[in-house]
C-alpha positions in Angstrom: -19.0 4.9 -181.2 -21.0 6.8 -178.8 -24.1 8.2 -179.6 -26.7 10.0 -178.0 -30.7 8.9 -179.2 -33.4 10.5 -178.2 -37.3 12.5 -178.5 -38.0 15.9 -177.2 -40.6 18.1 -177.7 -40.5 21.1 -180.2 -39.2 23.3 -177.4 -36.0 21.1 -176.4 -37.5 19.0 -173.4 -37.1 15.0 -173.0 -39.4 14.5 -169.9 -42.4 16.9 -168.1 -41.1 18.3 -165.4 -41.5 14.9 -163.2 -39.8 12.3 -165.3 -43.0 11.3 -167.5 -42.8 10.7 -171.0 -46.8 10.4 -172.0 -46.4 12.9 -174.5 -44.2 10.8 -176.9 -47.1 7.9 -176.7 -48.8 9.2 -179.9 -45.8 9.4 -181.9 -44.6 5.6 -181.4 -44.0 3.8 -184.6 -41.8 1.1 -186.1 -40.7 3.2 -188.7 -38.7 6.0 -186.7 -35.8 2.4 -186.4 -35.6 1.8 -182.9 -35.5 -1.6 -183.1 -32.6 -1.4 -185.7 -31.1 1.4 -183.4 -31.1 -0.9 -180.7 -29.4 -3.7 -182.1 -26.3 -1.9 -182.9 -26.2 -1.3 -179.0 -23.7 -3.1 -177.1 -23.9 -1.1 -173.6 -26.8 1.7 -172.5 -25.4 4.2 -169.9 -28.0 6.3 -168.0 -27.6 8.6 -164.7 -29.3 7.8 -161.4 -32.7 10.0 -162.4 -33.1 8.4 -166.0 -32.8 4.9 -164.3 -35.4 5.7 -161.2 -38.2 6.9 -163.9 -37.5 3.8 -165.5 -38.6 1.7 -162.7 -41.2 4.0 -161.8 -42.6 2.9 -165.4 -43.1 -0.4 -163.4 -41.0 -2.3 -165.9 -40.8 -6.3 -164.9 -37.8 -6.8 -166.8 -35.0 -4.8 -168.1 -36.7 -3.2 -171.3 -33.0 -3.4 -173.6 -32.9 -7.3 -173.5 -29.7 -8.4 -173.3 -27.7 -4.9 -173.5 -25.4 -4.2 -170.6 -26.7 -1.3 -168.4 -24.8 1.2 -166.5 -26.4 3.5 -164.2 -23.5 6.6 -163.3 -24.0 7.8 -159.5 -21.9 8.2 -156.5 -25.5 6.9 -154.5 -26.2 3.2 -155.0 -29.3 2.1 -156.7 -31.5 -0.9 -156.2 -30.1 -3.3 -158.9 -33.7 -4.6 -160.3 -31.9 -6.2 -163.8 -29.1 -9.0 -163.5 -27.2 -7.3 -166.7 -27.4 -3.7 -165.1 -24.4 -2.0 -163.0 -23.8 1.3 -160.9 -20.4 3.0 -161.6 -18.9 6.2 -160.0 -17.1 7.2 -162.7 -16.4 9.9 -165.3 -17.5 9.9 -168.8 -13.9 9.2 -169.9 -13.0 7.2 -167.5 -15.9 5.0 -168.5 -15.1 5.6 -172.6 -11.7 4.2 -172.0 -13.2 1.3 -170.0 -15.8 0.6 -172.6 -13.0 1.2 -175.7 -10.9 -1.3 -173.4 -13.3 -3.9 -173.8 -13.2 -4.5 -177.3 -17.2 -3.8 -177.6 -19.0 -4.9 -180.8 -21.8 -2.2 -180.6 -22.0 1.5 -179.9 -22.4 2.6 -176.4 -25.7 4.9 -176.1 -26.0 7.8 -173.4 -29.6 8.4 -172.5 -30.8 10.9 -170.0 -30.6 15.0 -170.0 -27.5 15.8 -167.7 -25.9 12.6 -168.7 -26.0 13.2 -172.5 -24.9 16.6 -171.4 -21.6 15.6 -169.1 -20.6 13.2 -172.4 -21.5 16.0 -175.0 -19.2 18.1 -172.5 -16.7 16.2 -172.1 -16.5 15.9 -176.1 -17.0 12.2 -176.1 -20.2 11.9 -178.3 -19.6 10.6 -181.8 -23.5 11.0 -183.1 -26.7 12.6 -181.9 -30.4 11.2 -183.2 -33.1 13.8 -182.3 -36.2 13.0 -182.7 -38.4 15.9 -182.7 -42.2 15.4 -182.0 -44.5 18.2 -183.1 -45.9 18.9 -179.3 -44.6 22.1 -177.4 -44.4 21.1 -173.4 -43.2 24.8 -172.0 -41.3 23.2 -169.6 -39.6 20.0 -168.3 -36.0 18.4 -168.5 -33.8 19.6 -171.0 -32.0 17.8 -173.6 -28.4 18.6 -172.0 -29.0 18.9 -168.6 -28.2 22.8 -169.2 -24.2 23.0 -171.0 -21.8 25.9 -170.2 -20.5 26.2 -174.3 -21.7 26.0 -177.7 -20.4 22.8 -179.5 -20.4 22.8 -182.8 -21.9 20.2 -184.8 -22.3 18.8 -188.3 -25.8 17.5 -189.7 -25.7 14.3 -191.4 -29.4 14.4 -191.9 -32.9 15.8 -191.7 -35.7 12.9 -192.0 -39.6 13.8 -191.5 -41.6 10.8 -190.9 -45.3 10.1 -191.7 -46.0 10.8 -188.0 -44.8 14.2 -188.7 -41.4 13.2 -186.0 -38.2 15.0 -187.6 -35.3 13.3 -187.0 -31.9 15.1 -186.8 -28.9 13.0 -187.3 -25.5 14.9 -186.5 -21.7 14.3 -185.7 -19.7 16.3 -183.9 -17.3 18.6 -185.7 
């Protein structure tokens, strides 16, 4: 399965305008399931950008444990984790290379215009939004900016004690 889990702000943004994430600090907490999230992951796919702010965040070690990583670019990229790889490839290409593999875990898509190019490509199985109660006005989009509507169905509509909603939908 492929699934797409992530926080944005009220008005649709993952990131401020320069990759920074400070506004999700106050809304950390155990009980929105990462960790249990996270466990069901067998391989974390991420563009170029998502993986740069990463190591910007001055990470010493890959922070997925033992998940595979895959960073999608045509550019290479400096290769800081041992279980982290750069493809040039499609999003299909790499869903029938993952789905070859036999995985035992989902496959998660992380970063705006790489969620987007999967969601395009109609390869997404689920989305988890998790919706904080801040408005930024601008930033990085969810999708990286999509040319149709896709329709979706909601699974459910959590609100946590920090006041997060979570969203949890399939695609149609």
């Amino acid at each position: 399965m492929i699934r797409l889990y992530f926080a944005c702000s009220v008005d649709g943004f993952i990131a401020a305008r320069d990759g920074s994430v400070d506004f999700l600090t106050p809304y950390h907490s155990p009980e929105l399931g990462f960790d249990r999230f996270i466990s069901q992951i067998s391989v974390v796919v991420m563009g170029r950008r998502t993986y740069e702010t990463l190591l910007m965040f001055g990470v010493g070690a890959w922070p997925y444990g033992t998940t595979r990583g895959i960073v999608l670019s045509s550019n290479d990229i400096k290769s800081h984790f041992l279980n982290v790889e750069r493809m040039n490839i499609s999003p299909t290409a790499l869903r029938d290379r993952l789905q070859a593999a036999n995985l035992e875990g989902d496959v998660w898509v992380e970063g705006g215009r790489t969620m987007g190019a999967f969601l395009a490509a109609g390869l997404v199985d689920r989305i988890e939004q998790h919706v904080v109660p801040v408005i930024l006005g601008d930033g990085i989009p969810m999708f990286g900016g999509l040319d149709t509507a896709i329709p979706l169905h909601t699974i459910e509509t959590r609100v946590f004690t920090n006041e997060v909603i979570k969203h949890t939908y399939a695609r149609l």
